[in-house]
C-alpha positions as CSV (number, residue, x, y, z in Angstrom):
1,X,4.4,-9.7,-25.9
2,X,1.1,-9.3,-25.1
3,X,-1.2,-10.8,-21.7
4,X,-4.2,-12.8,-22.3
5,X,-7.0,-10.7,-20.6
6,X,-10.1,-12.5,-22.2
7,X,-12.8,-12.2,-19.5
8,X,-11.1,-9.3,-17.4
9,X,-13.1,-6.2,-16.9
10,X,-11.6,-4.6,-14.1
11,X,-7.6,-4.0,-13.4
12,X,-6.6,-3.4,-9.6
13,X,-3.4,-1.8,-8.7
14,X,-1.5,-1.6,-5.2
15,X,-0.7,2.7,-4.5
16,X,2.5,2.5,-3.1
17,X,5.8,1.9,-4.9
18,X,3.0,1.0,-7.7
19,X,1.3,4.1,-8.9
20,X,3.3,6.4,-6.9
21,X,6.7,5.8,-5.0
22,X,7.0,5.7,-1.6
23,X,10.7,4.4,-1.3
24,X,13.3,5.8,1.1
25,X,13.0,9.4,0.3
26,X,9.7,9.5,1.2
27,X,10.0,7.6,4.2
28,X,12.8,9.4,5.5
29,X,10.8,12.8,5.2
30,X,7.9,11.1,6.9
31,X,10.0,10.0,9.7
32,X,11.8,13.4,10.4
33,X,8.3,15.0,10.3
34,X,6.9,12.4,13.3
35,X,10.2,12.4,15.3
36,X,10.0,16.7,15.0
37,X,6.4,16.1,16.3
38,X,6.6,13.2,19.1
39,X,9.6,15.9,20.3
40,X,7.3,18.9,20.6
41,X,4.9,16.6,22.5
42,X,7.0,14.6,25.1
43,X,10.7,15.9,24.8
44,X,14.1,14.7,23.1
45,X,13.9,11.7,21.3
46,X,16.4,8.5,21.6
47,X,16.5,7.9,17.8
48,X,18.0,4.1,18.1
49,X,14.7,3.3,19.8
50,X,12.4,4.9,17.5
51,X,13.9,3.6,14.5
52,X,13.4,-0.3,16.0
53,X,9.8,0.4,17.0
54,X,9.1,2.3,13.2
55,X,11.0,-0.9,11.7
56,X,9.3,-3.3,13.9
57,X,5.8,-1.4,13.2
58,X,6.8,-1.8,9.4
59,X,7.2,-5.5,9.4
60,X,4.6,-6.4,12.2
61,X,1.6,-7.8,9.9
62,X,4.3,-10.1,8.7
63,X,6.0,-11.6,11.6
64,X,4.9,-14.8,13.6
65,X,5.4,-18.2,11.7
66,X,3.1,-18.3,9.9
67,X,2.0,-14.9,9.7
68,X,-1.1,-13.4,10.8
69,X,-1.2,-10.8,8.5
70,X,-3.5,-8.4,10.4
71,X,-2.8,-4.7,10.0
72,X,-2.4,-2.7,13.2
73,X,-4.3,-0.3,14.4
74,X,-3.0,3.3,14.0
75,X,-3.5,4.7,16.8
76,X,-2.5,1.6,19.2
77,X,0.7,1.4,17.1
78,X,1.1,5.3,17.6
79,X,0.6,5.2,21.1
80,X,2.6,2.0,21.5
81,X,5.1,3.9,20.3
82,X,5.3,6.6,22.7
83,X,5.1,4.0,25.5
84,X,8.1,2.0,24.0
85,X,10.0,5.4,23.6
86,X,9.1,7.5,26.0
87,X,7.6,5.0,28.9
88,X,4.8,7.3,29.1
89,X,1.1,6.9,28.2
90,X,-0.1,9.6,25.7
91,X,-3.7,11.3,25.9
92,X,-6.2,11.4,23.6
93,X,-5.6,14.9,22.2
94,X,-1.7,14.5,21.6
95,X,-2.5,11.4,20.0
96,X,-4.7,12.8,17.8
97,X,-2.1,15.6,16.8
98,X,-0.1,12.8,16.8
99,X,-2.4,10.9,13.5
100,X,-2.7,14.4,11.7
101,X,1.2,14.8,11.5
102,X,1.5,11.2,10.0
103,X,-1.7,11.8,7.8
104,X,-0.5,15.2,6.5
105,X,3.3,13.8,6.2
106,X,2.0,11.1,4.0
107,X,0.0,13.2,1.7
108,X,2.6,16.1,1.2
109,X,5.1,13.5,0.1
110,X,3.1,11.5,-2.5
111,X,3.7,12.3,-6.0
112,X,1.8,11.6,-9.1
113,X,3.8,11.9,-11.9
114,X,2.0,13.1,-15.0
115,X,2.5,9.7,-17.3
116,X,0.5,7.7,-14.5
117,X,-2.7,9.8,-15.7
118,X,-2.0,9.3,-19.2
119,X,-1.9,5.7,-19.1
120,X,-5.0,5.2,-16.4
121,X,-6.9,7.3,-19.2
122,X,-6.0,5.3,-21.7
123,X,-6.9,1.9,-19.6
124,X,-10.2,3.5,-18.7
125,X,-11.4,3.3,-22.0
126,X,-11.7,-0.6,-21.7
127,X,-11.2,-1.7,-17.7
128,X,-13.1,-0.8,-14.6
129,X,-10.5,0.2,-11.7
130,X,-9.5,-0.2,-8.7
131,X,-6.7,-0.1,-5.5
132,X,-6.1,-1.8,-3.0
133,X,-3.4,-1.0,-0.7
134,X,-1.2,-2.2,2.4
135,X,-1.6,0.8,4.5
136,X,-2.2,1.3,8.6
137,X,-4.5,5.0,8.1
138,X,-6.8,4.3,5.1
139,X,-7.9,8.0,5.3
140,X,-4.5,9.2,4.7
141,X,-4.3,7.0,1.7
142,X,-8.1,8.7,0.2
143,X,-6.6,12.1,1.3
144,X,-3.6,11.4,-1.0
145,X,-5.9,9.9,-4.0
146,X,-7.7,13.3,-3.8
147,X,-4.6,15.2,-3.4
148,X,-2.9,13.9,-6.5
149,X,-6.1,14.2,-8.3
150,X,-6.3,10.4,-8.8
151,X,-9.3,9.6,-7.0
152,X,-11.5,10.0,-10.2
153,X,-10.1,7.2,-11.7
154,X,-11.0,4.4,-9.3
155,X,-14.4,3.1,-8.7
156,X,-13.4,1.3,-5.5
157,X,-10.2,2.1,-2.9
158,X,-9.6,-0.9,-1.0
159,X,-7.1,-0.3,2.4
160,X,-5.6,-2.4,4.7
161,X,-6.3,-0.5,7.7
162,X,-10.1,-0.3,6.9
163,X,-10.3,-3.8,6.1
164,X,-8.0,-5.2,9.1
165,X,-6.0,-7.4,6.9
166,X,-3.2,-7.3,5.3
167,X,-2.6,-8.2,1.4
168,X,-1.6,-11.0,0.9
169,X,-4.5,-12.3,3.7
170,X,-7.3,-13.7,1.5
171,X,-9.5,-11.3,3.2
172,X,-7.6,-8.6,1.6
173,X,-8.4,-9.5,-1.8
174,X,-12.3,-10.8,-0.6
175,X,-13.1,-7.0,0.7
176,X,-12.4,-5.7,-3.2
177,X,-14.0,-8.6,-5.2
178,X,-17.0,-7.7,-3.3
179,X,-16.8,-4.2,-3.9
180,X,-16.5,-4.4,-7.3
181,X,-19.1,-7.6,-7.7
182,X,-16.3,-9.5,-9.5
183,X,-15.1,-13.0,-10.0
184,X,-11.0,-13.3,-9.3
185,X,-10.7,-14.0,-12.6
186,X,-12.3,-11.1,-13.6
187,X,-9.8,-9.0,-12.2
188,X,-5.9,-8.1,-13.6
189,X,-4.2,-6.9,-10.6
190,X,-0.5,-4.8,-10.4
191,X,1.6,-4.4,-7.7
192,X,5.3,-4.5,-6.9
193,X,5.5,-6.3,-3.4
194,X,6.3,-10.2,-4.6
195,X,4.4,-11.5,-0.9
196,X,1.6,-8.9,-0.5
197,X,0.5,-8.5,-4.5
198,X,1.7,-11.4,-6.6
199,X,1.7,-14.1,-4.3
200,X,-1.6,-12.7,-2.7
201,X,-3.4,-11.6,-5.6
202,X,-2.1,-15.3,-7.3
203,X,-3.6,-17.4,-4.8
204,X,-6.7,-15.6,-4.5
205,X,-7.3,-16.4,-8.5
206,X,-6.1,-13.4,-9.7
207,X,-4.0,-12.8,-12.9
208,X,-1.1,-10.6,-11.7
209,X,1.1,-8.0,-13.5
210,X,4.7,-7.9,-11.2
211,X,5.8,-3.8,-11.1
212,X,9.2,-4.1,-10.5
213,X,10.1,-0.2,-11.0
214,X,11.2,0.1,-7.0
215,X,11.9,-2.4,-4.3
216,X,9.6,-1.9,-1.9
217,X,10.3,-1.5,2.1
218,X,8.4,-4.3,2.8
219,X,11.1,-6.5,0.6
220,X,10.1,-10.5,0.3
221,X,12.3,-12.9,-1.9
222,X,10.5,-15.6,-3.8
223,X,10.2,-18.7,-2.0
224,X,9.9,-22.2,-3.8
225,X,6.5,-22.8,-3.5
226,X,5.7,-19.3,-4.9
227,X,3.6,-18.9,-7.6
228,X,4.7,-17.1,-10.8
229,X,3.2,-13.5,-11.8
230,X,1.6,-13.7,-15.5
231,X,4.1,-11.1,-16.8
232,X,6.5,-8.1,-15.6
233,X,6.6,-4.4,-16.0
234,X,9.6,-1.8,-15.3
235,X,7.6,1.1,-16.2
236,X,3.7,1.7,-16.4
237,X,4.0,3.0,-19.5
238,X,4.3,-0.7,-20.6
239,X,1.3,-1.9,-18.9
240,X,-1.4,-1.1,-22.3
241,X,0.8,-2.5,-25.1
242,X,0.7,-5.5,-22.7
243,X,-2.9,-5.7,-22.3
244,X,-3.0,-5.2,-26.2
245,X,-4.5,-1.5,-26.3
């Protein structure tokens, strides 16, 4: 099988769980590292209520009926933390700390692994490309593009938390068609999160390769309204024999 992609010139792809996982065991390390550092700032930690405010930070863009899809602010929702967990207000300086533990955590577990630049070499040759990812510190994800040694690759890095919305918000998708001076149909994009990439990237006129390789934490089931991705991938290793190359 092969997708259609007369009149694409660019392919976008969300980062996490996408091009590089960021499932449990990454998450888990990320936690242990904030928990060891919120400890060295304010004291012992009641793990129950840091694991409701970390879940409740996760899922915050989505909640509300319907949801507003705004990404939070990273330092508010560090600091709203502390307040939750510890009832006090931090200062500037440990919040700071605070942001470099989280940014550092997040690049330190991200992983490229080596087929993921063999096949964005190979897409190159034909596609302009692109990211644009749900994340709350949009410096932490350019530090881990840089880091991995991915950055080359993409003319435009698109991120929640610079943008202030959250895929699948139309604004989302707005901020990189802009960027790259594209029509929606001009663009392929591939992500693994059913609400944030197929359904947002579908209704902003996007074609839309599903990634199902890893369930994402942000987990949404279809609904019956949804709208259908154009085709599905396990592995990216599949993704140029289905664009024909």
């Amino acid at each position: 099988m092969t997708l259609d992609v007369d009149g694409v010139k660019a392919l976008v792809f969300d980062y996490g769980n996408t091009l590089i996982a960021f499932g449990r065991q990454q998450i888990d390390t990320f936690d242990a590292a904030l928990r060891g550092a919120l400890e060295r700032e304010f004291g012992p930690l009641d793990t129950a209520a840091y694991n409701a405010r970390r879940n409740a930070d996760r899922m915050a863009p989505f909640t509300g009926d319907p949801p507003a899809f705004r990404e939070s602010d990273v330092l508010e929702m560090t600091a709203g933390m502390v307040r939750e967990v510890y009832c006090v207000t931090p200062d500037s300086a440990a919040l700071d700390r605070l942001l470099r533990v989280r940014r550092d955590t997040f690049v330190s577990v991200v992983r490229a692994e080596e087929h993921v630049f063999t096949v964005l070499d190979r897409l190159r040759e034909r596609f302009r490309l692109g990211i644009l990812s749900n994340y709350p510190d949009g410096a932490a994800i350019r530090e881990s593009l840089d880091e991995t040694g991915l950055a080359a690759y993409f003319e435009r890095v698109g991120v929640s938390g610079d943008i202030g919305w959250c895929k699948p918000h139309p604004a989302a998708f707005k901020d990189v068609l802009d960027g790259m001076g594209l029509c929606p149909e001009e663009i392929l994009f591939i992500g693994d999160n059913w609400l944030a990439d197929v359904q947002g990237a579908r209704r902003a006129g996007m074609r839309v390769v599903h990634f199902r390789r890893w369930i994402p934490p942000e987990h949404f089931e279809p609904q019956p309204d949804d709208l259908p991705s154009h085709a599905e991938i396990m592995h990216l290793e599949e993704l140029p024999a289905l664009l024909g190359l």
